[in-house]
N, C-alpha and C positions, 0 to 999 in steps of 0.2 A: 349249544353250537360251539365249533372249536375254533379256538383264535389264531389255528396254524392256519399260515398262509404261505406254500411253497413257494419259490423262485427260482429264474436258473444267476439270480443275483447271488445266492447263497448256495451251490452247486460245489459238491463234495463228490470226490473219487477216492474210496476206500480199498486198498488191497488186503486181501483176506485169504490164510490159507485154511483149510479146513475137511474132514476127513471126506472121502471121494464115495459116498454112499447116495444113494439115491435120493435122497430127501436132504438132502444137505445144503441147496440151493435154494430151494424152497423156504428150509427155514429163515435162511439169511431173508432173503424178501416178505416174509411175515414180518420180522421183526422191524424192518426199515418201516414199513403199513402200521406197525402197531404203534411205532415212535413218531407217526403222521408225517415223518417223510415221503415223498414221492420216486421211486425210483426209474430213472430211464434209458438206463443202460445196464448189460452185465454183458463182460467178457472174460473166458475164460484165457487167462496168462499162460499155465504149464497145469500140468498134470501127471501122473504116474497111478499105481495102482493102490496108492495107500492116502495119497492128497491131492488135493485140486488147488492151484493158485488164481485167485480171481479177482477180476477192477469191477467192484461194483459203485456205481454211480450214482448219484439221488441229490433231489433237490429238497433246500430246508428253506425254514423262514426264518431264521438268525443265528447267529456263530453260536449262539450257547443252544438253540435246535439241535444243530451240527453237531456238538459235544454228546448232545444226550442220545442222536441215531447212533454216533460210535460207541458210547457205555453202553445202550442195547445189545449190539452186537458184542462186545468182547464179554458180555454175559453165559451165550451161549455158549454150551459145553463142547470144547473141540475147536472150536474156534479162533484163529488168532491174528489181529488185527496187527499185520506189518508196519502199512502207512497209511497217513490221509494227507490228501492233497486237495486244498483249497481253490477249485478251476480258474478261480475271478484271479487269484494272485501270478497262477500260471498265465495267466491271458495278459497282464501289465508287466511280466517280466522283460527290463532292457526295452521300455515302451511301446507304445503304440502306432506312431508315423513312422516314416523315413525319408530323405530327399533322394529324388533319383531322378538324373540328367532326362531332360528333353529330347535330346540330339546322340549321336552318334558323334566319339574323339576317337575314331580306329586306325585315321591317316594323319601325314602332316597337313595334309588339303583341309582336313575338315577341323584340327586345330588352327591352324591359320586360319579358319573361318569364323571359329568358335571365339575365340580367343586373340592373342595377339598375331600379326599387326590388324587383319582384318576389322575386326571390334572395336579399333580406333573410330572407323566410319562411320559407326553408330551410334559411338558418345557423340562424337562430332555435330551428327544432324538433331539429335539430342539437344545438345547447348542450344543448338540454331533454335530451336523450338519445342520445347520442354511439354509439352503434349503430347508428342510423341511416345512419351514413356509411358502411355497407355495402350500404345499397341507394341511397340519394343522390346520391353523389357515384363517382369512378372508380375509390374501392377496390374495389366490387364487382366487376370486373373487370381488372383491373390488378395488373401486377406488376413489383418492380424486379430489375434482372439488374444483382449486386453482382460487382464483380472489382478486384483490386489487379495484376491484369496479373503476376500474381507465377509461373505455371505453365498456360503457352499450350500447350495440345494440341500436344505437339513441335514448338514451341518454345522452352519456358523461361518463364525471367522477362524479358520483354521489356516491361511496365509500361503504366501504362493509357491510354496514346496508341494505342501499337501493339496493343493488344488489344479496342481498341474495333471493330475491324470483324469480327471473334467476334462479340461482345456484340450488334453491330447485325443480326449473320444469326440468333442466340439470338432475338430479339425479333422478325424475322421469320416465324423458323418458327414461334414461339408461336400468329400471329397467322393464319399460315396455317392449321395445321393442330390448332390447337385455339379459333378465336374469340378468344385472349385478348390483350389489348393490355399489352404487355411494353414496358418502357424502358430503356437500359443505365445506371446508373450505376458509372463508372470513377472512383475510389477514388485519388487521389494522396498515398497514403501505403501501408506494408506493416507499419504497427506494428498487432498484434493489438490495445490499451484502442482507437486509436483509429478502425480499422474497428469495431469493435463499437458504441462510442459513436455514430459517424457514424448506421449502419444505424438506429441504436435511435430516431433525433431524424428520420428520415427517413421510418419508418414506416405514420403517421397517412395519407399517400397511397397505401399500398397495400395488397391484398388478401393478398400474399405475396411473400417472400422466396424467388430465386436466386440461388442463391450460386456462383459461375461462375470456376474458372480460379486457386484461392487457395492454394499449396502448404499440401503437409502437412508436420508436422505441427498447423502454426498454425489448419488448414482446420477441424479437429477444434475445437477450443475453441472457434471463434470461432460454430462452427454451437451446438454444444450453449448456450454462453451465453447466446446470443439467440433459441435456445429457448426457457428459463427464463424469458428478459425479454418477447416478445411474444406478441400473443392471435393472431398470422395466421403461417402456417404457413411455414417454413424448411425450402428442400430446396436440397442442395449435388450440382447435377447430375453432376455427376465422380464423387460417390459413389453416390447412389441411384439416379438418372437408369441410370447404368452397370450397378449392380447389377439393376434390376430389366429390363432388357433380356439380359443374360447368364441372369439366369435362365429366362425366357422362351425364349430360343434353347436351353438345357439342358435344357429338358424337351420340348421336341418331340427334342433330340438324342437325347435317350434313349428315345425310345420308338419312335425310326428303327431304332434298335440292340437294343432289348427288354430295355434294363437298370433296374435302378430307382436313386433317386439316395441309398439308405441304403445301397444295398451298393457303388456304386462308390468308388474312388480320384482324390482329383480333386487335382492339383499346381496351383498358380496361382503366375506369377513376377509378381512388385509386392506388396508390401506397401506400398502408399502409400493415400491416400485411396481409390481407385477400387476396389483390391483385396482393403481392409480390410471395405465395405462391400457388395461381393460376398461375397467370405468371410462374414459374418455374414447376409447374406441366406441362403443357400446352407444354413448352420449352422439357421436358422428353417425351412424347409423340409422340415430333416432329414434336411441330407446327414452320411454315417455317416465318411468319413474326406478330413480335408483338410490338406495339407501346403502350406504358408505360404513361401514363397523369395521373397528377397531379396537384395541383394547380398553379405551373408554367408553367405548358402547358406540352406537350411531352416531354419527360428526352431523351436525346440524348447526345453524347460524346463531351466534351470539356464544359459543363456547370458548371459554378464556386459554389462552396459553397453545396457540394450535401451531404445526407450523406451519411455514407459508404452501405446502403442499397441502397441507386439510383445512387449512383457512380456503383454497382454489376449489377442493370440494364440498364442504360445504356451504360454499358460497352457490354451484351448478349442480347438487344433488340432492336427495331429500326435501322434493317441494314442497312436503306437508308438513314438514322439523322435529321429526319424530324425534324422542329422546330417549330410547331406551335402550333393554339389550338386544344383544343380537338373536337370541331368542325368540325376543317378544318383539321382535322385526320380522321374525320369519313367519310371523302367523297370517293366514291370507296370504300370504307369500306365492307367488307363480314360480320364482326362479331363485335358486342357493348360487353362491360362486364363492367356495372357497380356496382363498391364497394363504392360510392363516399357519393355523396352528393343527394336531392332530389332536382327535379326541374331544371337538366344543360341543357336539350334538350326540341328540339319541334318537334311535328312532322315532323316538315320542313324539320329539323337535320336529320329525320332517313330516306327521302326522298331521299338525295343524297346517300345516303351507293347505294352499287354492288345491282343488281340485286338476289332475294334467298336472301334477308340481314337475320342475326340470331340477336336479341336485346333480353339480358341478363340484365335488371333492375332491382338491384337487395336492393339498398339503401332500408333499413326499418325506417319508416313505410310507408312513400314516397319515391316511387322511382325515379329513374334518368330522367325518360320520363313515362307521364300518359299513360299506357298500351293500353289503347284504342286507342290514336293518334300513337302509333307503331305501332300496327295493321293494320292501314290504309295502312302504308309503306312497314313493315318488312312479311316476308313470317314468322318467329314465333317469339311469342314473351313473354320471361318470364320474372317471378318477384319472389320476396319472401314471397311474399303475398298469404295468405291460402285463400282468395275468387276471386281468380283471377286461369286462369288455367295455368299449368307448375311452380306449384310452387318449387324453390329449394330450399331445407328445409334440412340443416345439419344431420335433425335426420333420414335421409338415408341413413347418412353415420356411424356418432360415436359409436352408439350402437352396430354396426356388428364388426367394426374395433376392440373395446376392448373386444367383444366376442372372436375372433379370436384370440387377442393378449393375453390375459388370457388364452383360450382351449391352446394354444401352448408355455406359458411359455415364452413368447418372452422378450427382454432383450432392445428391440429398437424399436420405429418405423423407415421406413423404405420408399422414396418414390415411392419404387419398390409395397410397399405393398399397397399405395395409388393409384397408376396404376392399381392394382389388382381390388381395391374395387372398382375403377369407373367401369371398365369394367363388373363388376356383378351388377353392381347397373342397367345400359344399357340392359343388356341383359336380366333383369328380365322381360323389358318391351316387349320384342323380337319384331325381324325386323317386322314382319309381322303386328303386332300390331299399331308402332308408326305411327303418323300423326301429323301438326303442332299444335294440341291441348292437345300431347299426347307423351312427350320426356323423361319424366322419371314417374318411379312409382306413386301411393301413398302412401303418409305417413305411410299408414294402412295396405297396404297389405304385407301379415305375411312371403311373400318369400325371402323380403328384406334384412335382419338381418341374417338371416341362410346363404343366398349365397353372403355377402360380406365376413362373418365370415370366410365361406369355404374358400374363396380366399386369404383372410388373412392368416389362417392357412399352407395354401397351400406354399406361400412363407417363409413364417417362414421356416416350415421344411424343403424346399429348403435350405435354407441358413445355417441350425443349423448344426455346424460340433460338438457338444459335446451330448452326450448320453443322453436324455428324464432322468429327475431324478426320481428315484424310493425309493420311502419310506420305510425305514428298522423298524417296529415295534418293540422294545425290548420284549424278552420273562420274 
């Protein structure tokens, strides 16, 4: 079986000139096939009667892939490889957002409206009542994308230069698929007082805090503190974001399989932020037994030296205190969730799980077990990989989440509201629809974002006991 696995993450445009003969094309596209590139485009540049100039296009599975579909080709006799261009690099060139005025400044009228003196009236009724600046100005729709670059979706702590172009596609997707106008703020420091302090003096501009990419277990306080300290909602997408998409995906899984989620056994490898926060999702729900692994093996009670986040699990998981590895936890196993690492299982591993196993691989850019050796085993099996099927992909959750949280003014998130949006996220796919190839939406389909938002909002005003505020314009 071959370990190439294309992508348009690794998406190469080769220019090639080469003699103008009938088969000449041809070759070229044997060769990209034989190099297990996939190719999905060819245009021809120029031509004349002696050469053809051409952009051929193909997707690889890693930059040294990419190297070797290009040695293939400048192999061939006649052939000469001009340039290659790297698409992903062309796509982040001179970045990814932009700000672009709401209004119209074509006249003096509409600057004097926009702007001075007019917009004195508005600071004005502002001071009077500083709530206002939720329907005012662009907190009402606005949000910042906080990260100290400290823990990049595999890769590390690579810090807030290099994590900025995360942060700038966070802010896109926001923008895409939930209306909301997202900014990144990258954080040049990794001290917990003074990310917290930063965030807290930074606030008054936005409607809500993302808190994006910030190891744990630092992730942890610095969310809960500035809870405490601000009136506009804090959500740390690595954990809630993650958790309430896994949930989502876990209840259509289960109801592919006809299990319920109080009677199964679910193992999850990570105990980090993402799988702390699944776990206790998961736990709300009322799932009945969860077993917590990490790189000491299963967290279970009376283990020395824990910290105060896996002393919390297992103190509320592993009823039965198993002690061993993650392994020999999976066996009888109903359900996998891995946050971990790539490469901890084999097929072999997902052999022993319960009969109906569900396997959640979810480590990027390699997951926990090659999806295809699950397959053999598990009755479904997902990843978070966009060329792979049942991908669980956060951006089914955050953009409705802060839509909602915004439309309603909300002052907190809420894992009541995280319950909500899994459940809409499930149900968009509706029962009738799911099968093991087919557990949550896609990415793109535009019912996503509206019916988590509804559900969001829904709880909100459930819960709000103070009166919607209302804008008093001075006369």
């Amino acid at each position: 079986m071959s370990s190439r696995l294309p992508s348009a993450g690794f998406s190469i445009t080769i220019r090639v000139a080469l003699p103008a003969d009938s088969n000449a094309i041809g070759r070229l596209t044997t060769a990209v096939g034989s190099a297990e590139a996939v190719v999905t485009a060819l245009d021809v540049v120029d031509s004349d009667h002696v050469r053809v100039l051409v952009d051929l296009t193909c997707d690889t599975s890693d930059a040294t892939h990419a190297d070797q579909v290009v040695d293939s080709l400048r192999a061939l006799d006649g052939v000469d490889v001009r340039k290659v261009s790297d698409r992903t690099f062309l796509l982040h060139l001179g970045g990814k957002i932009e700000v672009q005025s709401k209004v119209s400044l074509r006249t003096r009228d509409e600057l004097s409206r926009a702007y001075t003196p007019g917009v004195a009236r508005v600071c004005l009724a502002i001071a009077e009542n500083p709530e206002d600046a939720r329907r005012l100005t662009i907190k009402r729709n606005t949000v910042a994308v906080v990260t100290d670059g400290s823990a990049v979706l595999g890769l590390g702590n690579i810090g807030p230069y290099a994590a900025m172009p995360v942060m700038e596609g966070k802010a896109a997707l926001f923008k895409k698929f939930g209306g909301v106008d997202a900014w990144p703020v990258a954080l040049d420091t990794q001290d917990t007082e003074e990310i917290i302090r930063t965030v807290q003096i930074l606030a008054p501009a936005y409607g809500g805090i993302n808190l994006e990419d910030i190891s744990a277990p630092r992730c942890f306080e610095i969310e809960a503190r500035l809870r405490e300290m601000l009136d506009i909602p804090v959500f740390h997408d690595d954990q809630h974001g993650t958790a309430i998409c896994v949930l989502a995906a876990l209840t259509n899984a289960l109801r592919v399989v006809g299990k319920k989620i109080e009677d199964v056994r679910i193992v999850v490898s990570g105990a980090g932020a993402a799988g702390t926060a699944i776990m206790k999702l998961l736990l709300k729900q009322g799932a009945g037994d969860i077993i917590a692994c990490d790189r000491l093996g299963a967290l279970h009670r009376g283990m020395p030296d824990l910290t105060p986040n896996w002393e919390w699990l297992a103190a509320n998981t592993n009823k039965g205190d198993f002690s061993g590895s993650t392994k020999e936890a999976l066996r009888g196993a109903d359900v996998f969730i891995g946050v971990s690492a790539p490469n901890i299982l084999t097929g072999d591993d997902i052999a022993t799980m319960a009969d109906g196993s569900i396997v959640f691989a979810l480590a990027n850019p390699d997951p926990e077990v090659d999806p295809r050796e699950a397959r053999q085993h598990a009755a479904i099996v997902a990843t978070g990989r966009s060329d792979q099927p049942n991908q669980i992909n956060n951006v089914l959750a955050f953009p409705g989440v802060f839509r909602g949280m915004l439309d309603a003014q909300a002052r907190e998130y809420t894992e009541e509201m995280g319950l909500a949006a899994a459940r809409a996220i499930a149900d968009v796919v509706g029962e009738d629809k799911i099968n093991a190839n087919v557990i949550v939406p896609s990415v793109f389909d535009a019912r996503v974002a509206p019916a988590v938002a509804a559900a969001v909002r829904a709880v909100v005003k459930g819960e709000k006991s103070e009166p919607e505020i209302v804008v008093t314009i001075p006369q």
